[in-house]
C-alpha positions in Angstrom: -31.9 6.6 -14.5 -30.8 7.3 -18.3 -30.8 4.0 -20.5 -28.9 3.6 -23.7 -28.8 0.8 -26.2 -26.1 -1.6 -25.3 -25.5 -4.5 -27.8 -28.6 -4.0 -29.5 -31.3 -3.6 -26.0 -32.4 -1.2 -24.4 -30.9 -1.3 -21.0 -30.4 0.8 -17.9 -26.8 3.6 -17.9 -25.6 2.7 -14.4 -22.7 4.9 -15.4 -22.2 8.7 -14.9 -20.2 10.6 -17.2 -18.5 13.1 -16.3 -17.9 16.6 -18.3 -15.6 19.4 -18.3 -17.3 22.6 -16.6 -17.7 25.3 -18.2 -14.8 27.1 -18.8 -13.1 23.9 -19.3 -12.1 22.7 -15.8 -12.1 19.5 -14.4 -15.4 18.0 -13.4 -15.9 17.2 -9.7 -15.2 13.4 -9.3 -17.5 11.4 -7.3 -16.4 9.4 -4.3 -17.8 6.6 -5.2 -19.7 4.8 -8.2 -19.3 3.5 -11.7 -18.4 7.0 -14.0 -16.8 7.8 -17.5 -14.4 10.3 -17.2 -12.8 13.1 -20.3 -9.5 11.8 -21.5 -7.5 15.0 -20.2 -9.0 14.4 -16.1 -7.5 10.7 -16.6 -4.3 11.9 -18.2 -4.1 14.5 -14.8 -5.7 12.0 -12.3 -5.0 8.6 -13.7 -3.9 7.2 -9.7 -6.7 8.8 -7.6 -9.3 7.4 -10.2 -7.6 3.8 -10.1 -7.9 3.9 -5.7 -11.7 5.2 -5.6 -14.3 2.4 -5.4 -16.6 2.0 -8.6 -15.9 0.8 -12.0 -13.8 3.4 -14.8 -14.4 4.1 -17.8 -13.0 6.7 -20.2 -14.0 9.3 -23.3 -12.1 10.4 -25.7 -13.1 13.1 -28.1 -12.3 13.0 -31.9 -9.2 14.9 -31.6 -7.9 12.7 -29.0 -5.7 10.2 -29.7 -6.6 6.4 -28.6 -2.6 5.7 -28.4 -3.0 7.8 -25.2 -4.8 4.7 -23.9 -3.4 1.8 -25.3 -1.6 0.9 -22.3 -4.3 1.3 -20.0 -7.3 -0.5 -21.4 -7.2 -2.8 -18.9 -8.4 -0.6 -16.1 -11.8 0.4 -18.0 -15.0 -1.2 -18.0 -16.0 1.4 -21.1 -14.8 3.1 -23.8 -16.7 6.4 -25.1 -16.0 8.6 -28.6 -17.9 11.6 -27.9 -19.4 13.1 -31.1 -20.0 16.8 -30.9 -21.9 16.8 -33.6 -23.7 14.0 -36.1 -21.8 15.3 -38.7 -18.3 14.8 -37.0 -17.1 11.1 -38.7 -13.7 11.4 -36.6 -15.6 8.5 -34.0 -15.9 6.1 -36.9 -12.4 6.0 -37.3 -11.7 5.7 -33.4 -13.8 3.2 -33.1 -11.6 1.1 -35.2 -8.8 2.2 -34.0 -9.6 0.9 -30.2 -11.0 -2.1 -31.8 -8.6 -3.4 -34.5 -4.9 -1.5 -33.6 -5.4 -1.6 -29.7 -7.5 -4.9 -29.5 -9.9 -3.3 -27.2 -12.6 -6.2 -26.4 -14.7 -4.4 -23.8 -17.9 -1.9 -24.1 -17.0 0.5 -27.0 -20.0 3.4 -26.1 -21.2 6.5 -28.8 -21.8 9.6 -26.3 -23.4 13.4 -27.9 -24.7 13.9 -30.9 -26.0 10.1 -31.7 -28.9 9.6 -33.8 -30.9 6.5 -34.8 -29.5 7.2 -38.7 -25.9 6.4 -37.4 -26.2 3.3 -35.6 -25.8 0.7 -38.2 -22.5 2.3 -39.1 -21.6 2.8 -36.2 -21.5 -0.7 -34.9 -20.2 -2.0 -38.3 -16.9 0.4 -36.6 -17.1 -1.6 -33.7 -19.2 0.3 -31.5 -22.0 -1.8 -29.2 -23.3 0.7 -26.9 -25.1 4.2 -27.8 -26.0 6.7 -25.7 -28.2 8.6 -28.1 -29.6 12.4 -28.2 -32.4 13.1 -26.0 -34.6 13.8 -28.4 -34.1 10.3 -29.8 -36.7 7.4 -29.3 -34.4 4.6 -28.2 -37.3 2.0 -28.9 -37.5 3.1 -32.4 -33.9 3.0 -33.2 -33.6 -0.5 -32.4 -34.5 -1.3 -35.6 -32.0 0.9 -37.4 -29.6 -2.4 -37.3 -31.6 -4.1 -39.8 -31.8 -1.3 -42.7 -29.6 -2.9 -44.3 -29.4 -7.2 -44.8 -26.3 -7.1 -46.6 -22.7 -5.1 -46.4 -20.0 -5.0 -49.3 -17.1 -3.7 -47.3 -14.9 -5.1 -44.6 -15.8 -3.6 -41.2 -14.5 -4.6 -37.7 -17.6 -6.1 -37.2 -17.6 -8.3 -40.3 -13.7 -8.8 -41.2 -14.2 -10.4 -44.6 -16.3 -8.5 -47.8 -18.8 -9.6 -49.4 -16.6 -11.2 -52.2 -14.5 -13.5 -49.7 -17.9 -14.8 -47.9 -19.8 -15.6 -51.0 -16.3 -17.7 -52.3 -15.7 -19.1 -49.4 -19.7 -20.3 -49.6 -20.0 -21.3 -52.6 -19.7 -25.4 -52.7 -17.5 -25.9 -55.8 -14.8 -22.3 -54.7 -16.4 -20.3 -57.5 -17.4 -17.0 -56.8 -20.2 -16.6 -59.1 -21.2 -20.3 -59.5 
């Protein structure tokens, strides 16, 4: 069984995602069992995956459009933004999409091309759950959430900058007391 880092642990995948074959069909869908499935088979199959047993999740890739989902967040136990490559920053932006515009509270997962270099960022998006590359040691990248101690900007996972937290500190309400 794979294992991924899930809010900041290694843990065990119990899901299965599911890919397009090649050629671009539709991947065989399992009978039973917890899987992530491409936005396009849940678009085409949305009622036959909401009667099988298992949990559902879905991936979107970063040309897909999370409004797509909006409505349906409810029947998912994960969210996935596939990155094709490490390079491809369209995720980020998903990932705050999902998180601040369409309120999504659940597991918000990184699937492809996910190295140990983008996790920090990538949870400061929202994300807490990372399927890295293979070749990744997931051990090792645990401690890629600490590179950092301090962040300027607003972020879905810290709402106020650094300028609002150190006023609103500060024990007479100046900034730079």
């Amino acid at each position: 069984m794979a294992s991924i880092i899930k809010q900041r642990k290694v843990v065990a995948d119990n899901w299965q995602l599911l890919k397009p074959q090649a050629g671009g069909g539709a991947p065989p869908i399992p009978e039973s069992g917890d899987i992530i499935v491409p936005l396009a088979v849940w678009l085409d199959q949305r009622n036959a995956l909401l009667s099988r047993p298992g949990r559902l999740g879905v991936w979107l890739g970063g040309d897909d459009e999370p409004a797509l989902i909006a409505e349906d967040l409810k029947n998912f136990g994960v969210v996935a933004v596939h990155f094709p490559q490490f390079t491809d920053g369209r995720g980020y932006s998903l990932g705050r999409l999902l998180r601040e515009r369409y309120g999504w509270r659940g597991e918000l997962r990184a699937i492809g091309d996910v190295l140990r270099d983008q996790l920090l960022y990538l949870s400061r998006c929202g994300f807490d759950a990372f399927a890295l590359r293979e070749d990744q040691d997931l051990q090792a990248a645990l401690c890629a959430f600490s590179d950092f101690s301090e962040a300027y900007q607003a972020t879905a996972d810290q709402p106020l900058p650094l300028f609002r937290r150190r006023f609103l500190a500060s024990p007479d309400g100046m900034e730079w007391s």
